[in-house]
C-alpha positions in Angstrom: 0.0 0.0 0.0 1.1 3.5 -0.3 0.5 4.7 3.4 3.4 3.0 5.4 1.4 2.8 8.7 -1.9 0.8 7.1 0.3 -1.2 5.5 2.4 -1.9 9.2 -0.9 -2.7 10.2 -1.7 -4.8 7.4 1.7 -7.1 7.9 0.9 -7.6 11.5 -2.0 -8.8 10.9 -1.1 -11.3 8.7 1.7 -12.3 11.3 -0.3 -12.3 14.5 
């Protein structure tokens, strides 16, 4: 994504 922080969000997420 192009906003660093959603796409932080997004990533830990997927690793929780």
């Amino acid at each position: 994504g192009e906003t660093v922080v959603k796409e932080t969000a997004r990533i830990a997420v997927l690793n929780s």
